[in-house]
LUMLUM-474274 format. One record per atom (N, C-alpha, C): x, y, z. Coordinates in steps of 0.1 Angstrom, whole numbers, padded with zeros to 4 digits, always signed. Atoms other than C-alpha are relative to their C-alpha. Layout:
N
XYZ;...
end
This chain:
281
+0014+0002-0004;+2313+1091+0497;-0007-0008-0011;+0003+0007+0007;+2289+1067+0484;-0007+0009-0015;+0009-0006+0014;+2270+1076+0449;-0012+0002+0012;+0014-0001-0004;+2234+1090+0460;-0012-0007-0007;+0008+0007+0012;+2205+1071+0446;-0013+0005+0008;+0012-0007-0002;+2172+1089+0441;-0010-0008+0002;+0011+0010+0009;+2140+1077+0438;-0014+0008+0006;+0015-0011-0002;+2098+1092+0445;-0005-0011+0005;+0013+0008+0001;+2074+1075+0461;-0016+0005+0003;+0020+0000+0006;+2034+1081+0456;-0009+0003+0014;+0013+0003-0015;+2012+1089+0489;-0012+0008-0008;+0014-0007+0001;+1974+1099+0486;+0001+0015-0014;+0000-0010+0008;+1986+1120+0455;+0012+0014-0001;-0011-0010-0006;+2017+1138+0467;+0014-0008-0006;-0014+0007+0003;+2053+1130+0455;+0014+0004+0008;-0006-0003-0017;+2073+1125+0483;+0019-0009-0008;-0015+0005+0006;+2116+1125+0472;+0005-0011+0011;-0010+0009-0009;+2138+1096+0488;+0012+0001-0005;-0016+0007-0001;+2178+1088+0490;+0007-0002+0013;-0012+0009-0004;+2199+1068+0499;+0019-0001+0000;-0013+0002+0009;+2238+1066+0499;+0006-0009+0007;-0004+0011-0004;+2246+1034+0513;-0013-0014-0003;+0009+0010+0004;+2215+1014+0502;-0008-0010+0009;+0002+0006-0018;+2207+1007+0540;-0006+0009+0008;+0005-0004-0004;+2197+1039+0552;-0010+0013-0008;+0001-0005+0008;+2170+1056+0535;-0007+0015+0004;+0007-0019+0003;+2158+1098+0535;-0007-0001-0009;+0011-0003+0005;+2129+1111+0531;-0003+0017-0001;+0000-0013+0002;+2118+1144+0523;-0013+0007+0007;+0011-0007-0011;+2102+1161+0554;-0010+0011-0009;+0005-0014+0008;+2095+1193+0527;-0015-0008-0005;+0014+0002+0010;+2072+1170+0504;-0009-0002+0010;+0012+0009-0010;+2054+1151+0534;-0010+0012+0006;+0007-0013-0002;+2044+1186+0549;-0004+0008-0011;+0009-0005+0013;+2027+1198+0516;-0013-0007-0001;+0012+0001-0002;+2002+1178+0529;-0012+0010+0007;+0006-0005-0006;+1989+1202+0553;+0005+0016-0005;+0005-0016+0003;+2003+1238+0538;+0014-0006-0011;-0006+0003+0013;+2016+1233+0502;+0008+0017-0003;-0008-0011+0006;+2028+1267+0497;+0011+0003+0010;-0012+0000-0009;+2050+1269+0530;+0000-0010+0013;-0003+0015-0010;+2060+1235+0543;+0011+0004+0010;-0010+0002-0007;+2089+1247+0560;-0002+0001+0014;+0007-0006-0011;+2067+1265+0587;-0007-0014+0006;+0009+0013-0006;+2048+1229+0593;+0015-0005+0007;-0009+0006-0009;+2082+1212+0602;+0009+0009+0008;-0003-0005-0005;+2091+1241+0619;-0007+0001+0016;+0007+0002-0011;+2062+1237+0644;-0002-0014+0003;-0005+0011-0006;+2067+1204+0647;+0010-0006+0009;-0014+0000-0009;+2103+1207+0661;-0004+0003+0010;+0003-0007-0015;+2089+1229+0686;-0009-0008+0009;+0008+0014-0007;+2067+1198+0700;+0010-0006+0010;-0015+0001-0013;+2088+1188+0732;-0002-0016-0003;-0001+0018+0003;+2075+1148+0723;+0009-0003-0010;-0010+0004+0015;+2092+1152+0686;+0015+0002+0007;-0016-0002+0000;+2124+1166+0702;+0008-0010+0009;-0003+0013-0009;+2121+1136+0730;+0007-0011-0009;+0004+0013+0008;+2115+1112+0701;+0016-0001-0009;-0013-0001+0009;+2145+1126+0675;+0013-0001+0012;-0007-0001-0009;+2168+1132+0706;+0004-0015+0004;-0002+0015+0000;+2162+1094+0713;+0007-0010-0010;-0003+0003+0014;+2168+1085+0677;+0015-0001-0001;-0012-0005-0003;+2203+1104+0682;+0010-0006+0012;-0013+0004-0015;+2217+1089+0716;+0002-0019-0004;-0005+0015+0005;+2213+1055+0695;+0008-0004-0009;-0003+0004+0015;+2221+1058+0663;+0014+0009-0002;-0008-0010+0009;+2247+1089+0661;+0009-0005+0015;-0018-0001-0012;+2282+1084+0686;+0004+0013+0002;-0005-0017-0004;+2288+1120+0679;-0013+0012+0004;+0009-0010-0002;+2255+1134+0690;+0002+0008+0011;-0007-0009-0010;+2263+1165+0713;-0014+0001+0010;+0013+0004-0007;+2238+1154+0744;+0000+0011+0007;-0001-0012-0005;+2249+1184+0761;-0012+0013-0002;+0005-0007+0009;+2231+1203+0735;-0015+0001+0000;+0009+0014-0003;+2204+1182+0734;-0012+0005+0014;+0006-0003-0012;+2195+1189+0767;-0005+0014+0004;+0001-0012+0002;+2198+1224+0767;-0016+0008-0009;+0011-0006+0011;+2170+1226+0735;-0011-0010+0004;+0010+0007-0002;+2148+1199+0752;-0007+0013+0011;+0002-0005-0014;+2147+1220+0788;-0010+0014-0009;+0007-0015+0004;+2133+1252+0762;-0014-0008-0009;+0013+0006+0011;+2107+1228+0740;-0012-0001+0010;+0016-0004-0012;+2067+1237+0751;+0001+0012+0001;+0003-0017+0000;+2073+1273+0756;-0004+0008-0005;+0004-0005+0014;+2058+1297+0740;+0014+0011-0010;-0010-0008+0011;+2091+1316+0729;+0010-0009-0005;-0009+0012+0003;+2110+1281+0717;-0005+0001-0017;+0001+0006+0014;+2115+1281+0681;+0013-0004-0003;-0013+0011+0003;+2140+1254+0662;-0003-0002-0012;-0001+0000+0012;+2147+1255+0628;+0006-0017-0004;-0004+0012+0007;+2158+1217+0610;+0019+0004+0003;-0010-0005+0000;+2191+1240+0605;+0004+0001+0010;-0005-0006-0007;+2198+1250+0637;+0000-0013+0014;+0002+0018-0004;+2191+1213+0650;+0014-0006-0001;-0011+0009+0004;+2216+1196+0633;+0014+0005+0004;-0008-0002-0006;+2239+1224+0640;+0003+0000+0018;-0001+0000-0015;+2237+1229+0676;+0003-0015+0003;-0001+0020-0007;+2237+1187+0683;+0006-0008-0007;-0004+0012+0012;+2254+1174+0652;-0010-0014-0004;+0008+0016+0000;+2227+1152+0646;+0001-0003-0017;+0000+0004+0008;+2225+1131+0620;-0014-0006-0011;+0011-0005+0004;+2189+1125+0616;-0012+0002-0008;+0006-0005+0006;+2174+1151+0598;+0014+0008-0008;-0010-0009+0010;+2192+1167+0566;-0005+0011-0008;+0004-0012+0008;+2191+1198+0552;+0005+0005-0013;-0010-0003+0018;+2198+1208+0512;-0004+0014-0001;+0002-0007+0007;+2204+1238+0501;+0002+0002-0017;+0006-0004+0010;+2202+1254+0469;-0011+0000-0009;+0015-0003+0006;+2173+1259+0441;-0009-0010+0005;+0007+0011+0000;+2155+1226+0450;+0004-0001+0017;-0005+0002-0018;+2161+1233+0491;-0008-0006+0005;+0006+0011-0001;+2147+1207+0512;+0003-0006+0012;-0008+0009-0013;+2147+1188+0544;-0003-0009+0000;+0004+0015-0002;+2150+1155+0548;+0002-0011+0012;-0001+0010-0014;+2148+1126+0576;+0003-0013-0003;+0002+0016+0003;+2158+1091+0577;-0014-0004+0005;+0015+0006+0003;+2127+1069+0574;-0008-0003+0017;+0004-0003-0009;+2124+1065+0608;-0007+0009+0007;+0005-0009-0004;+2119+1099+0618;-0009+0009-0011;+0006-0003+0007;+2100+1108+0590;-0015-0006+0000;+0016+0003-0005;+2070+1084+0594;-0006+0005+0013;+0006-0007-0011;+2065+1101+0631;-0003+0013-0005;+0002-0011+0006;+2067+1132+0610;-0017+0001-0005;+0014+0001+0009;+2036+1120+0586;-0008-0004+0008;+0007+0005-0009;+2021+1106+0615;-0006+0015+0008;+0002-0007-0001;+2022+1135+0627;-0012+0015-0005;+0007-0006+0007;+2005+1153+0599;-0013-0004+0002;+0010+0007+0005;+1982+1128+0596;+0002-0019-0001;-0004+0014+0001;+1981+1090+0607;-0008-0011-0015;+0006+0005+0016;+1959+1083+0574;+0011+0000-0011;-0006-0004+0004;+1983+1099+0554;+0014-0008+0000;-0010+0009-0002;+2012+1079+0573;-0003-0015-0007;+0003+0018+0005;+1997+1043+0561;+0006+0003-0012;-0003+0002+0014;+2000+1056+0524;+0012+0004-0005;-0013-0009+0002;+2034+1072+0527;+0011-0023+0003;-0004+0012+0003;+2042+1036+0542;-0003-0013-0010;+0006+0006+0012;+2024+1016+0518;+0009-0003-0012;-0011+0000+0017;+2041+1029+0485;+0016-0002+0005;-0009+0003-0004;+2076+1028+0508;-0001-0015-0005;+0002+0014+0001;+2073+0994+0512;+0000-0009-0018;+0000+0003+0011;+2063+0989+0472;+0015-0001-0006;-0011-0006+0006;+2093+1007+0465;+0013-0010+0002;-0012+0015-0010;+2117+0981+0491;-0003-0010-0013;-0001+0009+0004;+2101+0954+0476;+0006-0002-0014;-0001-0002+0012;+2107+0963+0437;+0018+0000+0002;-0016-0004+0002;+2149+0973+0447;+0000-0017+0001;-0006+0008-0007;+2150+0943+0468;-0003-0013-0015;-0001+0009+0010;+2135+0919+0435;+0009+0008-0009;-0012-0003+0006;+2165+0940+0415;+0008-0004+0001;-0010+0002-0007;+2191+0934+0438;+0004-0016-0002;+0002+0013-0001;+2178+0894+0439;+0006-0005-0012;-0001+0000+0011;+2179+0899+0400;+0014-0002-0003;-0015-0003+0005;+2214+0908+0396;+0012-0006+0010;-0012+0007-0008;+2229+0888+0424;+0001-0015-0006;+0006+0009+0006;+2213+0860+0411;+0016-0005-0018;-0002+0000+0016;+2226+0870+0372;+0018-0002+0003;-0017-0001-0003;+2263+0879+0388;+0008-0018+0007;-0001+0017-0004;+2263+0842+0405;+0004-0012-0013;-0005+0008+0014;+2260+0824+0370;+0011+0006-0003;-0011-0006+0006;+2285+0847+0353;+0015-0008+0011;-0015+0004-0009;+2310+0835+0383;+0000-0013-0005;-0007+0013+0008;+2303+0800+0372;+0003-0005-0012;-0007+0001+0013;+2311+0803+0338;+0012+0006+0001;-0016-0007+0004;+2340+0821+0344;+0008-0013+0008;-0010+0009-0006;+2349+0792+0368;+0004-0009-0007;-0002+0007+0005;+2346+0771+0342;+0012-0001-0012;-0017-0003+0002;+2373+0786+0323;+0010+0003+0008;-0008-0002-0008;+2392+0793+0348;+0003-0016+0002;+0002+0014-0007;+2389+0755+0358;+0010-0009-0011;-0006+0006+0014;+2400+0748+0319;+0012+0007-0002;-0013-0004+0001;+2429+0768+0319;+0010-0007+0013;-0004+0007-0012;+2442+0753+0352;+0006-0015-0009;+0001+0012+0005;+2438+0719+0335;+0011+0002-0015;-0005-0002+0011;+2453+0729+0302;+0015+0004+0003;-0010-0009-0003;+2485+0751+0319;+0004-0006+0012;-0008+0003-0012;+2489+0736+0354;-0001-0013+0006;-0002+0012-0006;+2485+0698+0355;+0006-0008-0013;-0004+0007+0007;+2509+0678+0339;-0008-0015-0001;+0009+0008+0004;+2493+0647+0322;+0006-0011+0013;-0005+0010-0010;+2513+0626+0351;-0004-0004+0013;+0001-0003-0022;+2498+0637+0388;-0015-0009-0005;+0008+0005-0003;+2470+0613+0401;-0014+0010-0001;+0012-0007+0001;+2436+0621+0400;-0002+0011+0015;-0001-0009-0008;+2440+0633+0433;+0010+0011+0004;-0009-0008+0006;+2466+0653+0428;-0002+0014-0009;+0008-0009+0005;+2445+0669+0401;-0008+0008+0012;+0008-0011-0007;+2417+0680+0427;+0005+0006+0010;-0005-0008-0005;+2444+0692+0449;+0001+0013-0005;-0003-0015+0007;+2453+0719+0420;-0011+0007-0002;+0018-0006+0004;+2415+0730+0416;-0001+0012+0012;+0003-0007-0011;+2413+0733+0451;+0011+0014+0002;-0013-0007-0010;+2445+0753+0460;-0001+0010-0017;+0004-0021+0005;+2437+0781+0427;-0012+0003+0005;+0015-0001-0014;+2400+0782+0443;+0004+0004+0012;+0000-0006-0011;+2410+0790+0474;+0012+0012+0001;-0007-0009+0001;+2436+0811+0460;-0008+0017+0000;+0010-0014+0001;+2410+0838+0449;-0011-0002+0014;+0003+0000-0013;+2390+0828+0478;+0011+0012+0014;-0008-0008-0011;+2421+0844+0503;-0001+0013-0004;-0001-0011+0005;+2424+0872+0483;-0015+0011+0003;+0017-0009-0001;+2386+0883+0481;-0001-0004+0015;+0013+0003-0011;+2371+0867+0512;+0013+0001+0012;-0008-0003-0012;+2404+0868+0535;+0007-0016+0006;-0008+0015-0004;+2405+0831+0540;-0013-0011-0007;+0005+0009+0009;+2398+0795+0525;-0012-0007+0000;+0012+0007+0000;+2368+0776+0519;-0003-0010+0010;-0001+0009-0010;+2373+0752+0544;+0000+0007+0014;+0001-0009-0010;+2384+0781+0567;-0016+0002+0007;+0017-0004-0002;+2348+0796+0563;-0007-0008+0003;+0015+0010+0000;+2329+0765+0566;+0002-0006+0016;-0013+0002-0014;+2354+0760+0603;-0008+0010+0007;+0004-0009-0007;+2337+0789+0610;-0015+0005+0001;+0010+0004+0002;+2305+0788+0599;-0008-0012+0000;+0006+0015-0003;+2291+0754+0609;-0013-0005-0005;+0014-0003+0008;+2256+0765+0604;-0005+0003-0009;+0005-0003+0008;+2254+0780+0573;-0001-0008-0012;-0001+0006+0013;+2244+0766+0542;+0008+0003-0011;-0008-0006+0008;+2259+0764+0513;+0019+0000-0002;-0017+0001-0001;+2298+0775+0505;+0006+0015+0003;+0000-0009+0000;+2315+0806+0508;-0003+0007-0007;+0003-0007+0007;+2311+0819+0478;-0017+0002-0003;+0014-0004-0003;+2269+0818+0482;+0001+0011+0009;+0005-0013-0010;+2270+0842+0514;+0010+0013-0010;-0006-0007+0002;+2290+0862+0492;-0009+0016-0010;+0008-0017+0008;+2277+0906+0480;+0003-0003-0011;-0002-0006+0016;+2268+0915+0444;+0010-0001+0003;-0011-0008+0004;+2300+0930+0442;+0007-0003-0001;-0006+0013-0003;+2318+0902+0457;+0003-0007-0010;-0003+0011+0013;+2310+0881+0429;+0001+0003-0011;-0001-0007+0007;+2311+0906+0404;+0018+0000-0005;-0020-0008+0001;+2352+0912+0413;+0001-0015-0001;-0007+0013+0008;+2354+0874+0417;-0004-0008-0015;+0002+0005+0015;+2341+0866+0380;+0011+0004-0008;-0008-0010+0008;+2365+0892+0370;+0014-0004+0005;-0015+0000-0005;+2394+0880+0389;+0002-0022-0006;-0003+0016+0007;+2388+0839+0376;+0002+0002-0015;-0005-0001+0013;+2392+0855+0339;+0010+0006+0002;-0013-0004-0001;+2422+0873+0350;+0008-0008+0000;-0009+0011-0007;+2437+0846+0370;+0001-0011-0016;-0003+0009+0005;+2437+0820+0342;+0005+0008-0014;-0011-0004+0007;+2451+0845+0316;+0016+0000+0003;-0015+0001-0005;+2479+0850+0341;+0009-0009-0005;-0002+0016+0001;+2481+0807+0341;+0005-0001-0014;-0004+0005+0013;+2487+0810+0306;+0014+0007-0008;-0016-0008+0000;+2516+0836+0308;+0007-0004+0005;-0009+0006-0004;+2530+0814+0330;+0007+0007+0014;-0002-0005-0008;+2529+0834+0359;+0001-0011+0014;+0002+0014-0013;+2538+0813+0396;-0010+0007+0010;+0007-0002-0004;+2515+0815+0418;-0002+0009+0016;+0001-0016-0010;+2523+0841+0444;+0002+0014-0008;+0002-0008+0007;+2529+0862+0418;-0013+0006-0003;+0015-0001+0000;+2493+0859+0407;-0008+0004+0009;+0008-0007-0011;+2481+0868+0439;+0006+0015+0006;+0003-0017+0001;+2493+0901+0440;-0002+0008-0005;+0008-0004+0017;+2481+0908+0405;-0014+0001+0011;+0017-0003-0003;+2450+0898+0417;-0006+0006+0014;-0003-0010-0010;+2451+0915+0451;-0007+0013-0004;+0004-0014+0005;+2452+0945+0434;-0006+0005-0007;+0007-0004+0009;+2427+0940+0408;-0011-0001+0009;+0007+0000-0010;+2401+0932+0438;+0001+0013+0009;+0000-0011-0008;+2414+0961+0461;-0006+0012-0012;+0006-0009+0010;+2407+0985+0430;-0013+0001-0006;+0014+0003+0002;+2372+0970+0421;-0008+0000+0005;+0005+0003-0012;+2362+0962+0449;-0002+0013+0004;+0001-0013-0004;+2367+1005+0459;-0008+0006-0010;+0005-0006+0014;+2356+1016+0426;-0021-0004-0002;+0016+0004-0004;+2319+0995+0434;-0006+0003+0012;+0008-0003-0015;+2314+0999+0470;+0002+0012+0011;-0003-0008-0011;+2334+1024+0482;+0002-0005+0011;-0004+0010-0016;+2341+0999+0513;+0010+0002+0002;-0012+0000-0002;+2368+1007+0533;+0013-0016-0007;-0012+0011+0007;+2406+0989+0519;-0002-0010+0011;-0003+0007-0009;+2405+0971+0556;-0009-0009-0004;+0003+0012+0002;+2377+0948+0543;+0006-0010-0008;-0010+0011+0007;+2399+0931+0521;+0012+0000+0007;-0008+0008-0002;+2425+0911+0529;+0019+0007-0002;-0012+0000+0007;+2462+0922+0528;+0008-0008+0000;-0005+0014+0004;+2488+0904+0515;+0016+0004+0003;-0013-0005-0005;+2525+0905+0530;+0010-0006-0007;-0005+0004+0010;+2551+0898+0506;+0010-0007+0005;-0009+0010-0005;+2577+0872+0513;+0009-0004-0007;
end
């Protein structure tokens, strides 16, 4: 499972928790947003909220899109009882009955329900469509601030890759071109370690990608994640130590293989199937 990453954001005076554990989908915390209308027992506000036959339309919709394993069976059963006066539905008793995915429930000391951002603003809307603007407002702040981080450090990890290319580029030259081969000859051997780490990380060659990408600007290694460029900076200072051990070059790429499959997990947690495997011969 991914790492969880926290974070608060600010409405009309209220501090309303968020996480994330993929950095794509983000929870909100139903508890705080309902301490707008009864601060001493929120649980009872989003407890009568569930029981609203539109909210369980609205979340139930949410679920036959977003979740593959939502139990519509279920679903149905707790829609046909919503509006009555003996229909009560707990957050708990939600997720169990339907497997939804949703709304989340924490227990222990700090217990708490939470919704992805979607169903959370109907929530605060709910409370209070005033209320909703400022819940989205400071959200929004919050995006934009990760999103100039993210820019920050993709940015910072980009340079780093071309300085490392550049040793990597000098070790090539120093270790794997005799003073004899043509100039072209030379930018054969550039290309062909470059696309070496290229197969490894990205699956296939620069040329490949650009065969396949017609439209896009740039080279492969631009469309390429943080993380991406992170393992490949790390794998052009490997690779040209190798070059200097004198390693040949399939060898080198199962070294580096495996320093990518391990970095590459160890950052993203992304399944092994996104990377490339390599069949020995």
């Amino acid at each position: 499972m991914a790492k969880t990453i926290k974070d608060t954001i600010h409405a009309n005076g209220i501090d309303i928790s968020i996480y994330s554990e993929d950095l794509q989908n983000d929870y909100i915390s139903l508890t705080d947003i309902a301490k707008k209308r009864e601060g001493e027992y929120p649980g009872y506000v989003i407890q009568n909220w569930l029981r609203n036959k539109n909210t369980i339309a609205f979340v139930g919709l949410w679920e036959s899109i977003h979740n593959p394993n939502f139990n519509c069976i279920e679903f149905e059963a707790i829609k046909g009882e919503a509006g009555t006066n003996s229909f009560v539905l707990t957050p708990k008793r939600w997720v169990e009955s339907t497997n939804a995915i949703g709304i989340v429930t924490k227990g222990g000391r700090y217990a708490a329900t939470y919704a992805h951002k979607d169903i959370a603003f109907e929530f605060a809307s709910w409370i209070s469509p005033e209320f909703k603007l400022y819940i989205i407002e400071d959200y929004q702040r919050l995006k934009e601030g990760e999103n100039a981080r993210l820019s920050l450090g993709w940015n910072l990890n980009r340079e780093i890759s071309k300085l490392n290319y550049r040793v990597h580029t000098d070790s090539i030259k120093e270790n794997l071109i005799p003073p004899v081969l043509t100039q072209q000859q030379i930018s054969y051997t550039y290309a062909s370690e470059a696309d070496l780490l290229n197969t490894v990380l990205f699956g296939k060659t620069a040329k490949e990608w650009r065969d396949s990408n017609p439209n896009e600007k740039g080279n492969i290694r631009d469309s390429a994640t943080i993380y991406q460029l992170l393992v490949l900076a790390n794998m052009e200072s490997y690779n040209a130590i190798l070059i200097k051990q004198g390693k040949i070059q399939a060898d080198r790429m199962h070294l580096l293989h495996e320093l990518a499959v391990q970095q590459m997990t160890t950052l993203s947690s992304l399944e092994l199937s996104n990377l490339p495997g390599i069949e020995k011969k």
